[in-house]
C-alpha positions in Angstrom: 136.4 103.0 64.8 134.0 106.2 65.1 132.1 104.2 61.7 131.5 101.2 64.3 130.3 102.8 66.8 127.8 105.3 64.6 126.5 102.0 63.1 126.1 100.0 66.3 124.1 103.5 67.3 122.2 103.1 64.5 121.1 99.6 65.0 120.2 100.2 69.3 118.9 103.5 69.0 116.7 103.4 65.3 115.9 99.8 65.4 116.2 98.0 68.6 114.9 100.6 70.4 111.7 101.1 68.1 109.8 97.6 69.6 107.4 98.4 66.4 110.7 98.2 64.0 111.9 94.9 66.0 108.7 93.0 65.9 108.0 93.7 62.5 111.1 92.3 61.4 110.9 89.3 63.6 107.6 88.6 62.1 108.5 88.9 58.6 111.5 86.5 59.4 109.2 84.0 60.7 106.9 84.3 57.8 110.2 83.8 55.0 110.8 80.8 57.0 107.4 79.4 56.9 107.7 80.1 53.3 104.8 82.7 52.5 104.2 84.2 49.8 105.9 87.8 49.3 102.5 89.7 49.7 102.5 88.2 52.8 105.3 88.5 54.3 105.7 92.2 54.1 102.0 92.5 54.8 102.0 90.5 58.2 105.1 92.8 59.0 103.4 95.7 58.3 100.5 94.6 60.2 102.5 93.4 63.6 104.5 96.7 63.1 101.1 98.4 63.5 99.7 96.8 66.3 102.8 97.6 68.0 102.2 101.4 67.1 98.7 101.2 68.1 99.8 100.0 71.5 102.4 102.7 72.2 100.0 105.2 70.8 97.7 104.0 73.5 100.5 103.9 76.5 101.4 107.6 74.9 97.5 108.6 75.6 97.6 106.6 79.0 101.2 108.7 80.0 100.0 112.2 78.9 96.4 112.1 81.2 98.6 110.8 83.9 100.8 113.7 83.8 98.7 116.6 85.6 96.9 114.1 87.9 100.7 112.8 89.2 101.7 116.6 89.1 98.7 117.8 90.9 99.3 114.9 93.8 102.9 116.3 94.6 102.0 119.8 94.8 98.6 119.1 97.1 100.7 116.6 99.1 104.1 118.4 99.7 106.2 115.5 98.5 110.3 115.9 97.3 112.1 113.6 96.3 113.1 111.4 93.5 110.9 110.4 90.7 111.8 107.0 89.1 111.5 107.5 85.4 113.4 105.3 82.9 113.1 107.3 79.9 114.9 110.8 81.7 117.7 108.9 83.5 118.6 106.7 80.0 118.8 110.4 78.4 120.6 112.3 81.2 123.1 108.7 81.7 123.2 108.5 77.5 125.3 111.6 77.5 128.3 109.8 79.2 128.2 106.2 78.6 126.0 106.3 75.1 128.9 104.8 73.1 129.2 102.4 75.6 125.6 101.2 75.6 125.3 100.6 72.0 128.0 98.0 72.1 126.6 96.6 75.2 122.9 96.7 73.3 124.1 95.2 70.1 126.3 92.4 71.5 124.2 91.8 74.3 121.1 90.9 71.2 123.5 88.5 70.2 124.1 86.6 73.3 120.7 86.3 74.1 119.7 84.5 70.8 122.8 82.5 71.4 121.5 81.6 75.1 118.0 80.9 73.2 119.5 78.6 70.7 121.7 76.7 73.3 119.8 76.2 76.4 116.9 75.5 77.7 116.0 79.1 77.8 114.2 79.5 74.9 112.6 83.3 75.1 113.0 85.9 72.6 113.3 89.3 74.4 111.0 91.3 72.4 111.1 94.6 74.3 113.3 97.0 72.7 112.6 99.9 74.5 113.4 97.5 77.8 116.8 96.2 75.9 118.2 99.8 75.9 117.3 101.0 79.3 119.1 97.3 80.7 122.2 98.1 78.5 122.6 101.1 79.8 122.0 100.7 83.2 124.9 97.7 83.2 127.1 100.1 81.6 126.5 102.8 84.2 127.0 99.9 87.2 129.9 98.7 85.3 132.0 101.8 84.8 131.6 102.7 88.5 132.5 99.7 89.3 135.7 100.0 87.2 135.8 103.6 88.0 135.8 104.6 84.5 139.0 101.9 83.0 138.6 99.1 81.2 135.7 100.2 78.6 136.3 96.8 76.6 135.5 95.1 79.8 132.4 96.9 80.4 131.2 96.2 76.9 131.8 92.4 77.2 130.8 91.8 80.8 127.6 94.1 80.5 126.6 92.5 76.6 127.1 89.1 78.3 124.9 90.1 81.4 122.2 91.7 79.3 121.9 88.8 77.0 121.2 87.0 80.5 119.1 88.8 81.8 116.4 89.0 78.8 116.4 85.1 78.9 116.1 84.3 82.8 113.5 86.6 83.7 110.9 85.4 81.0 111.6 81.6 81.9 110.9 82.6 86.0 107.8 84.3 84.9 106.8 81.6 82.6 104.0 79.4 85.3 102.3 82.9 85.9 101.8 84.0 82.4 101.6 80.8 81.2 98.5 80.7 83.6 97.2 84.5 82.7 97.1 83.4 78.8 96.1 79.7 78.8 99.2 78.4 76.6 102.6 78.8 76.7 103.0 80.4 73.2 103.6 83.8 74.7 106.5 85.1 77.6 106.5 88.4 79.6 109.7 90.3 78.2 109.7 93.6 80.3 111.9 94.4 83.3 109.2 94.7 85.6 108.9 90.4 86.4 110.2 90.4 89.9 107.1 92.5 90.9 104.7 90.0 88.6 106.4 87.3 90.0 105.9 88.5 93.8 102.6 89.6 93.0 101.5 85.8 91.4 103.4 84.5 94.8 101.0 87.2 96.7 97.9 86.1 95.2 98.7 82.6 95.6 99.0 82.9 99.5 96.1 85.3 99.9 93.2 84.4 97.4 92.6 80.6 98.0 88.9 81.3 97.1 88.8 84.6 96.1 87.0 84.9 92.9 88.3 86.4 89.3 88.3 90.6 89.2 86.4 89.6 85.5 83.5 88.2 87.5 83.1 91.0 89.8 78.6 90.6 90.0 77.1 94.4 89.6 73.9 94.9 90.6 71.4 95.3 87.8 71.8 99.0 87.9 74.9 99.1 87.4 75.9 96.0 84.6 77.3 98.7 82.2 80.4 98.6 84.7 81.0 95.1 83.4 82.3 96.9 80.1 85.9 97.5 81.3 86.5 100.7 79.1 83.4 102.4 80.9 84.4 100.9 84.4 87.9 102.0 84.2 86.9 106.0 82.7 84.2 106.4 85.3 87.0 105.5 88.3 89.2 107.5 86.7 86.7 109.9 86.8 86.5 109.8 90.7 90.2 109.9 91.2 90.6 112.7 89.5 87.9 115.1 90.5 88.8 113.9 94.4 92.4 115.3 93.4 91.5 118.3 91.3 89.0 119.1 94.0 91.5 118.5 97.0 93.9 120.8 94.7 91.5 123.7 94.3 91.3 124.1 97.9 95.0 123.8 99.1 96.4 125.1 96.0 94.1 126.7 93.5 96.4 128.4 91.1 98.9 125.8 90.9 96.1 123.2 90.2 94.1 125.6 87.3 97.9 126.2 85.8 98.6 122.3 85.7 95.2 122.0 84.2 95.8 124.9 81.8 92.0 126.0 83.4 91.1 129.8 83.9 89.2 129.1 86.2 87.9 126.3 88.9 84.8 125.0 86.9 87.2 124.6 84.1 89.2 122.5 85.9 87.0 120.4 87.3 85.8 119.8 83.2 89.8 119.6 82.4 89.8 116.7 85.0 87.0 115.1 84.1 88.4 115.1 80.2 91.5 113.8 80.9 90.2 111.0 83.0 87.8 109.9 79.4 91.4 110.2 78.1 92.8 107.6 80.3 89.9 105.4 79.3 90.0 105.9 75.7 94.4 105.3 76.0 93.4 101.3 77.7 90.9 100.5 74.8 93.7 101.7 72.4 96.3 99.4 74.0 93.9 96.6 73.8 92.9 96.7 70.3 96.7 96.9 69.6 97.3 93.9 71.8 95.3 92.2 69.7 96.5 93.3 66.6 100.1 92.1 67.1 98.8 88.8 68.7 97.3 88.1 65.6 100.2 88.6 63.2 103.1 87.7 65.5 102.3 84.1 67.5 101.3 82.5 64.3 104.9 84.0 62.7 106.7 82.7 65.3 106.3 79.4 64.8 108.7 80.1 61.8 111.5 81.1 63.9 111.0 78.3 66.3 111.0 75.7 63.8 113.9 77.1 62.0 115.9 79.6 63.9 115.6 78.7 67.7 113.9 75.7 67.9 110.8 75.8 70.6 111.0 79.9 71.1 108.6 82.1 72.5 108.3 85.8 72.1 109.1 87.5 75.1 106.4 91.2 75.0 105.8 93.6 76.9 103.6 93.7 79.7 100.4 95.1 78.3 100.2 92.2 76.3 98.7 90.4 79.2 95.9 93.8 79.7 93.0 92.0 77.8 93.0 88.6 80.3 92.2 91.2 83.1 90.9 94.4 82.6 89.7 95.1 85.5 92.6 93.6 87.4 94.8 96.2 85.6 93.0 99.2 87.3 92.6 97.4 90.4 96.4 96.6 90.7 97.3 100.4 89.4 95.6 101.7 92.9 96.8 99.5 94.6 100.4 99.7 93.4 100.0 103.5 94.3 99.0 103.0 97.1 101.8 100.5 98.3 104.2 103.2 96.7 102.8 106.0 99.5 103.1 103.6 102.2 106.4 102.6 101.3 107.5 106.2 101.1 106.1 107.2 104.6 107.8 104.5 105.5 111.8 105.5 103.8 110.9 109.1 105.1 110.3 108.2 108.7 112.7 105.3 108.9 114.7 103.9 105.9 116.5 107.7 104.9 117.4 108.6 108.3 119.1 105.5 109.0 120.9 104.4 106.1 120.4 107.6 103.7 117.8 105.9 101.3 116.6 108.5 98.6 112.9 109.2 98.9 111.4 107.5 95.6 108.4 109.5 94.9 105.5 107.5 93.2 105.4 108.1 89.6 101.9 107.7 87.7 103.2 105.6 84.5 105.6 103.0 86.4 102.5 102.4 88.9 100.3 101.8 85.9 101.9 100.0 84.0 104.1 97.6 86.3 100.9 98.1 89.0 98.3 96.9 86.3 100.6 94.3 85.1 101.1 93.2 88.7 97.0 92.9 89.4 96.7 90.4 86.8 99.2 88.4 87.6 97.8 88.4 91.3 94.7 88.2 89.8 95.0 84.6 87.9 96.3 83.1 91.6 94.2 84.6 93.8 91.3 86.6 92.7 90.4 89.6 93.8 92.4 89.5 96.8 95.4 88.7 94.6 95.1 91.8 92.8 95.5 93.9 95.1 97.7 92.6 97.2 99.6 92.1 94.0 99.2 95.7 93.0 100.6 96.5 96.6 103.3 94.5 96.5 104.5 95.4 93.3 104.1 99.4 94.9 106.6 98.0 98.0 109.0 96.5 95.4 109.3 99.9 92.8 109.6 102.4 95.7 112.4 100.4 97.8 114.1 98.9 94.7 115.0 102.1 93.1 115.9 103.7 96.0 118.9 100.9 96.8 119.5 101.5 93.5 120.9 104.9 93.3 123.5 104.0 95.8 125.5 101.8 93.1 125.4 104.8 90.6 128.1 106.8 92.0 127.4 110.5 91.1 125.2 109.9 88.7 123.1 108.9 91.9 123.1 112.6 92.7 120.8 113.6 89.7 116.8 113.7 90.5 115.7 110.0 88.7 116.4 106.5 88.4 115.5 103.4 87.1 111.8 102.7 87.7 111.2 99.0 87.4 111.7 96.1 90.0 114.2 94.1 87.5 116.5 97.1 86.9 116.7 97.7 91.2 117.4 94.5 92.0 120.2 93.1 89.2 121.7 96.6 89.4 122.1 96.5 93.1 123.2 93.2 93.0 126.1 93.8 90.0 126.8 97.0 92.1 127.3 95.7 95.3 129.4 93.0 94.1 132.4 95.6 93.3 132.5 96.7 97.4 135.2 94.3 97.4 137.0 95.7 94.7 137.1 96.4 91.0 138.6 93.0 89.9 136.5 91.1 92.4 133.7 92.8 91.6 133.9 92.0 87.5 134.4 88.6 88.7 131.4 87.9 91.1 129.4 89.7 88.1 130.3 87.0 85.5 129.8 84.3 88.0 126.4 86.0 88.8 125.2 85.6 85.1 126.9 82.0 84.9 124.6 81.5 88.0 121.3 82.8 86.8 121.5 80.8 83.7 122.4 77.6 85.6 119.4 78.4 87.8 117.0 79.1 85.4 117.5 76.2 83.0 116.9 74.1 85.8 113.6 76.2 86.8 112.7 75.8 83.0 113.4 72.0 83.2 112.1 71.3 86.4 109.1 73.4 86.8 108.3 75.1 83.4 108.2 72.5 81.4 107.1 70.1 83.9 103.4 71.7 83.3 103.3 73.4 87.0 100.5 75.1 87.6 100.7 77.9 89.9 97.0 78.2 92.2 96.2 75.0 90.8 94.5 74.4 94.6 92.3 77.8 94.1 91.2 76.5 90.7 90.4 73.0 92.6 88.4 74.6 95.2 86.4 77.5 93.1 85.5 74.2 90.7 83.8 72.5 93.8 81.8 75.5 95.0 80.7 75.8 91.6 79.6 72.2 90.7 78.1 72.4 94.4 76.0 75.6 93.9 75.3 73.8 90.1 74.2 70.5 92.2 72.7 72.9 94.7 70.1 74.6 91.9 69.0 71.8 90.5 67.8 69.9 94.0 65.6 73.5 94.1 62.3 72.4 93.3 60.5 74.9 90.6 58.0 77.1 92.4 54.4 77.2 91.3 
C-alpha cells in the first residue's frame, strides 16, 4: 500500500496544495465543458494559473517586509509566547501524521464535490493551501482523540469532516461577500470566515451611518492619498519608522541586526524600504486578483452547468482586497491591535486561571485575516465597521488559537499553532467532544458534521438564497442623506 499512499501524497502535496495548479485545472475543465476551442482552453488555464501566481508572489512580498517589523515588535516589547503560524505547525505536525493527512486531503476533495453536487451547498473550495492545513489539523484532533488507534477511522471521519467544512463555511459567509462583490458569482473559501463573519455582524451593529473607508474626503493637499497603493506605503511608512525608532533606543543592536543595518541611519532607510515593499506586495495581489477573476468566473460557468449545477468558486480572501483597499489596511491595525489587547488580557487573566498559552500576534495572520476582516466590516458599517471588524477579528485569532492548543495533546507543547479563526473553533469543538471518551467522542464528531450541513443548507435556503441583504438599513439611510444633501444643493440659489 506504500504506492497508495506516495500517490495520494502526490496529489495533496504537488497539486492540491499549489492553489495556482488547482485553479488552473478547474478553469480548463470549465472551459472543455463550455466547449472552447483547444487554444483556449489551455490558454485561459495558463492565464488563471498566473494570476494565481501573481497573487502569492504578492502575499510572498507582503510576508517577507512583515518579517523584521513583527521581529522588531517582540524584541522592543518583551513578549514570549506562542506565535500562531500555519505554515510551521503543518511542517512540524506533517512529520507524524503526513500519511494520514494525504488520505484525509484526497478523500476529504471528494466529499466536498459530493456535498456540492447533492445539496444545497453549492461552493467549490478553491483554497488549496487552506485544504491541507484543515486536513491535517482533523488528523492531529483525531488521533488524540483516538490516542493514536484506529488510523482508518481518522481517515474517514476527518475526510468526511473536511469535505464539510469547505462547503458550510462559504454558504455562512455568502450575505457578506455577496454584499462586498455585488453578485453572488464568487464565495470566500479560506479558514479565516468566522472572524469575517463576526466582523460583517460588528459593522452591522456599529456603522448604521458610518460612511465607506473608499470615500474617506482628503483635503486638497492631500488627494494623492486616495490612491490606495500610495496611502497604504506612506502608513506603512509611519509604522515602521515609529518601531525601528522605538527599537534603536531600547535595543539598538538587535534592531540594526534584524534590519541587516550597520548602523542607525541605515536602519531607519532599511525601514523605510521595506515599508515601499509592503506597498508594492498589495498592488501585486491586486493585479493578480484581477487576473484570475478574469479567466476563472467566466470558466466556471462550465462546471456549474455541467458538473455541479449552480456552483460558485470558493477563493481565498484577498480576492475581496480590490472592493476595499483602504479597509484592508484599516482592518490590519486594527486586527493588531485587538490581538495586543487580547494578549494583555490572557497574560493577566486567562493563563493564570485556566493555563491559556499566550498567542503572540503574528504580522501575516493579522494582515491577511485582519484586512480581510475590515472589508467585510467595511460593506456593513463603514468606517466604524472596519475597525471594529479589524478588532474583532484580532479578539477571535488570539483567544481561538490559544483554546486550541489544549486539544493537541503534546503536540500542544511545541512553540505554534493554527492561526486562523475557523481552524480554533472546529478543532476545539472536534477536540472537546472526545472528553467523554474515545468512542463518544468519534461519534459527537460525525453528528457534528451531520449537523453543520443540516444547518447550513437551511441558512443557504432560507437566507442565502432568499436575497438577504445584510446592512440593507445603512444602505437605506446613507441613500436619504444623500438624496437630501442632493435636494439640499439644488434649493441653493447660485451666488452672483
Amino acid at each position: 500500500m506504500d504506492w497508495l499512499v506516495d500517490v495520494l501524497d502526490f496529489i495533496g502535496q504537488q497539486i492540491l496544495n499549489v492553489p495556482a495548479y488547482l485553479i488552473g485545472i478547474i478553469t480548463a475543465v470549465g472551459l472543455i465543458a463550455l466547449k472552447r476551442s483547444s487554444g483556449q482552453v489551455i490558454g485561459g488555464g495558463l492565464k488563471a494559473a498566473l494570476g494565481f501566481l501573481i497573487l502569492g508572489a504578492g502575499a510572498n512580498v507582503v510576508i517577507a517586509s512583515l518579517a523584521p517589523l513583527g521581529e522588531i515588535i517582540l524584541d522592543v516589547t518583551g513578549a514570549q509566547g506562542v506565535i500562531p503560524t500555519n505554515e510551521v505547525i503543518t511542517a512540524m505536525a506533517a512529520e507524524q501524521y503526513g500519511a494520514q493527512s494525504a488520505y484525509v486531503l484526497t478523500l476529504g476533495f471528494l466529499v466536498m464535490l459530493a456535498l456540492a453536487r447533492f445539496t444545497p451547498l453549492r461552493y467549490i473550495f478553491l483554497t488549496g493551501h487552506h485544504m491541507v492545513f484543515m486536513a491535517l489539523m482533523l488528523t492531529v484532533v483525531l488521533s488524540v482523540g483516538l490516542d493514536g488507534k484506529n488510523d482508518w477511522l481518522v481517515v474517514l471521519v476527518g475526510a468526511f469532516l473536511l469535505g464539510v467544512i469547505m462547503v458550510v463555511m462559504p454558504a455562512l459567509a455568502q450575505p457578506w461577500t455577496r454584499k462586498i462583490t455585488g453578485d453572488d458569482t464568487l464565495a470566500i473559501g479560506h479558514f479565516g470566515t468566522l472572524g469575517y463573519i463576526a466582523a460583517g455582524a460588528s459593522g452591522q451593529a456599529v456603522g448604521k451611518r458610518s460612511r465607506s473607508t473608499e470615500e474617506i474626503d482628503f483635503p486638497q493637499g492631500l488627494k494623492f492619498l486616495r490612491d490606495s497603493m500610495v496611502a497604504t506605503a506612506l502608513s506603512m511608512v509611519l509604522i515602521y519608522e515609529v518601531f525601528v525608532i522605538w527599537g534603536l533606543i531600547a535595543s539598538p543592536e538587535s534592531t540594526k541586526e534584524l534590519l541587516g543595518a550597520a548602523d542607525a541611519g541605515a536602519a531607519v532607510m532599511a525601514g523605510f524600504a521595506q515599508a515601499l515593499q509592503f506597498g508594492v506586495g498589495v498592488a501585486i495581489i491586486l493585479y493578480g486578483v484581477r487576473t484570475v477573476l478574469g479567466e476563472l468566473v467566466p470558466a466556471f460557468q462550465g462546471i456549474a452547468e455541467k458538473v455541479v449545477p449552480g456552483a460558485k468558486p470558493a477563493l481565498d480572501i484577498p480576492i475581496v482586497f480590490p472592493f476595499g483597499a483602504n479597509a484592508v489596511l484599516i482592518g490590519f491595525l486594527a486586527s493588531f491591535v485587538g490581538g495586543l489587547v487580547t494578549l494583555a488580557l490572557i497574560a493577566v487573566w486567562l493563563e493564570p486561571a485556566f493555563g491559556l498559552a499566550l498567542i503572540l500576534p503574528g504580522m501575516v495572520p493579522h494582515f491577511f485575516t485582519g484586512g480581510g476582516a475590515g472589508v467585510y466590516g467595511n460593506a456593513t458599517g463603514g468606517r466604524k465597521g472596519a475597525v471594529v471588524g479589524g478588532f474583532v477579528n484580532g479578539v477571535l485569532i488570539t483567544i481561538l488559537p490559544a483554546l486550541l492548543l489544549q486539544v493537541f495533546g503534546a503536540l500542544g507543547d511545541i512553540n505554534s499553532t493554527f492561526g486562523d479563526a475557523d481552524f480554533g473553533w472546529f478543532g476545539t469543538l472536534l477536540g472537546t467532544s472526545f472528553q467523554a471518551g474515545s468512542g463518544v467522542g468519534i461519534v459527537l464528531c460525525v453528528l457534528i458534521g451531520v449537523v453543520l450541513v443540516v444547518a447550513a443548507s437551511i441558512y443557504q435556503v432560507k437566507v442565502v438564497d432568499s436575497g438577504w441583504t445584510p446592512g440593507a438599513r445603512r444602505d437605506e439611510i446613507l441613500a436619504e442623506e444623500d438624496a437630501a444633501a442632493a435636494a439640499a444643493t439644488k434649493e441653493t440659489p447660485a451666488k452672483e
